[in-house]
C-alpha positions in Angstrom: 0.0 0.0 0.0 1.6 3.6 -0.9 1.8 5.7 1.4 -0.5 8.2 0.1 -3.4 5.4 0.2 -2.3 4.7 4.0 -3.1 8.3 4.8 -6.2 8.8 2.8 -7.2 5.3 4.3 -6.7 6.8 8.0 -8.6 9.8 7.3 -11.7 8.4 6.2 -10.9 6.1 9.1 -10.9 8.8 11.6 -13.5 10.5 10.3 -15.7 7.5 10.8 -14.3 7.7 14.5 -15.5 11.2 14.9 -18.8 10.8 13.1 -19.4 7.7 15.9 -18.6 9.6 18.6 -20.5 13.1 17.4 -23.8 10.4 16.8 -23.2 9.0 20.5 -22.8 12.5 22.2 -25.8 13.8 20.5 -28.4 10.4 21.4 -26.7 11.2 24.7 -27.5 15.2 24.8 -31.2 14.4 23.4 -31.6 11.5 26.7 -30.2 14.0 29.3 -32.3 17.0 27.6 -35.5 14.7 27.7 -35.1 13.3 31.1 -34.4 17.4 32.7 -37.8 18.6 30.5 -39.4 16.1 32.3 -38.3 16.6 35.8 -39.1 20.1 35.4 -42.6 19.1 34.3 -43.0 16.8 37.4 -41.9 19.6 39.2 -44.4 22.0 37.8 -47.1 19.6 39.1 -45.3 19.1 42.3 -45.9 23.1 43.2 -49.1 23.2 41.6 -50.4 20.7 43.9 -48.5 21.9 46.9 -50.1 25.5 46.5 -53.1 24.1 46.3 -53.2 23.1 50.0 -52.8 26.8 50.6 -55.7 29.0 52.0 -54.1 32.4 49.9 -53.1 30.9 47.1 -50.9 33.8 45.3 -49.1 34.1 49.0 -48.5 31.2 49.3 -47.3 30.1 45.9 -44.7 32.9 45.8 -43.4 31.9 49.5 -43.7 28.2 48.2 -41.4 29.0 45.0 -38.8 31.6 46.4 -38.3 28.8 49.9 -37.9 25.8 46.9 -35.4 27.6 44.8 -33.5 28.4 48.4 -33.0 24.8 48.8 -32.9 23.6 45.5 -29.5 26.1 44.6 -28.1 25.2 47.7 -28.4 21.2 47.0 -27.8 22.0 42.8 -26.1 25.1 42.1 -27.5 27.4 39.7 -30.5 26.6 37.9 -33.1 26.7 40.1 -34.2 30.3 40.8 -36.9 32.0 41.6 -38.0 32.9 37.9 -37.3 29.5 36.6 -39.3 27.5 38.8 -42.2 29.8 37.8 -41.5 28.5 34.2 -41.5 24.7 35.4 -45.2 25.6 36.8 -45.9 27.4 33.8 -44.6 24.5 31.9 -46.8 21.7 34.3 -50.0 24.4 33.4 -49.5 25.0 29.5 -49.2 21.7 28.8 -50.9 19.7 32.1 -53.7 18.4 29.5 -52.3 18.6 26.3 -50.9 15.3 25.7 -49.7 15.8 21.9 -47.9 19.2 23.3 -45.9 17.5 26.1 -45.0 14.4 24.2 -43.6 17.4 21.5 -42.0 19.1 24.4 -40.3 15.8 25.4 -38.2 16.1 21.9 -37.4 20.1 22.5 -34.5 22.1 24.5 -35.9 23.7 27.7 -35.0 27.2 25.9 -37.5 25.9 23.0 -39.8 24.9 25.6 -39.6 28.7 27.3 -40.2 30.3 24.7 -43.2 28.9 23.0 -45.3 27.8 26.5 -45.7 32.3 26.4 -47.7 31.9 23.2 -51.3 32.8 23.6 -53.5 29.4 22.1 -52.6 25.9 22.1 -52.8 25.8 18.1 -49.8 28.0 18.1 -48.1 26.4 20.4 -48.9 22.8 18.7 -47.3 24.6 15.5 -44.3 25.6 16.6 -43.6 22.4 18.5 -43.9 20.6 15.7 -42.0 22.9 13.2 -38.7 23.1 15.9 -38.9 19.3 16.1 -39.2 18.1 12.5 -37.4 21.1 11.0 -34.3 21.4 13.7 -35.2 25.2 14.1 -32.5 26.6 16.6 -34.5 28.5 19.5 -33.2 31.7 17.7 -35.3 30.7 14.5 -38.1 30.2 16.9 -38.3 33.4 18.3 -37.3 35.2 15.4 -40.2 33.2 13.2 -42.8 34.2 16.1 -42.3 37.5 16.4 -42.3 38.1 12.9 -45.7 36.4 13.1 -46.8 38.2 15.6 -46.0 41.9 14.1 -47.9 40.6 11.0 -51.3 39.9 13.5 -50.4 43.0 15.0 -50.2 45.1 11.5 -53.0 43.2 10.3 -55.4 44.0 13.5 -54.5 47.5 13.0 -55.3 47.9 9.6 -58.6 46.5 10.3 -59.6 47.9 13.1 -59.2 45.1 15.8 -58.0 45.0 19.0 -58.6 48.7 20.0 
């Protein structure tokens, strides 16, 4: 074998190595991501039930929260503040009986899930679930794409008189 054979022969072979290893860090990132959205699903309905055994529910729910992520940061590190535990019950509440939404969810970043959970009707939602999943839209073509959408609604409703 020449020798320029052996090295084109090692490169394809290496590149096979790193394309194995890129495949098994990615199933790996996706199992880790799906297992975190998850928790902080469970963890959504976790609070939601807890503050439901309170007499003054807002009072209590904000104690609740802000006494959880005191804990929680302490035992974890960062992650766990006040603002994002609001978004894991926000999370347990957008999609607590939408089935087809949280199984979507289950196959999304938690920045993907942030994001579209604040859109106003479940259609929406639905759509954009599905469009970040089966077209790989980065969170940043999510946004972008919804508020584009949005400022169309907006011009639309203005032209014609809506909304005001």
């Amino acid at each position: 074998m020449s020798e320029k054979s052996f090295v084109s022969s090692e490169s394809v072979f290496f590149e096979d190595v790193l394309a194995i290893l890129r495949k098994s860090r990615q199933k790996a990132y996706r199992a880790v991501n799906s297992s975190m959205v998850e928790a902080y699903w469970l963890i959504g309905k976790r609070i939601i039930v807890e503050e439901q055994k309170g007499k003054d529910r807002a009072k209590y729910g904000e104690k609740l929260i802000r006494n959880i992520s005191i804990q929680l940061n302490k035992e974890f590190g960062k992650g766990f503040s006040y603002a994002n535990l609001k978004n894991f019950r926000q999370f347990y509440i957008t999609f607590a009986n939408d089935e087809k939404g949280y199984t979507l969810c289950s196959l999304l970043s938690w920045s993907h899930i942030r994001l579209i959970m604040r859109l106003d009707d479940r259609i929406t939602r639905e759509y954009y679930l599905t469009e970040a999943r089966e077209q790989d839209w980065s969170v940043r073509q999510v946004e972008s794409d919804t508020e584009y959408h949005c400022e169309m609604r907006a011009s639309y409703s203005a032209k014609h008189g809506e909304g005001s």
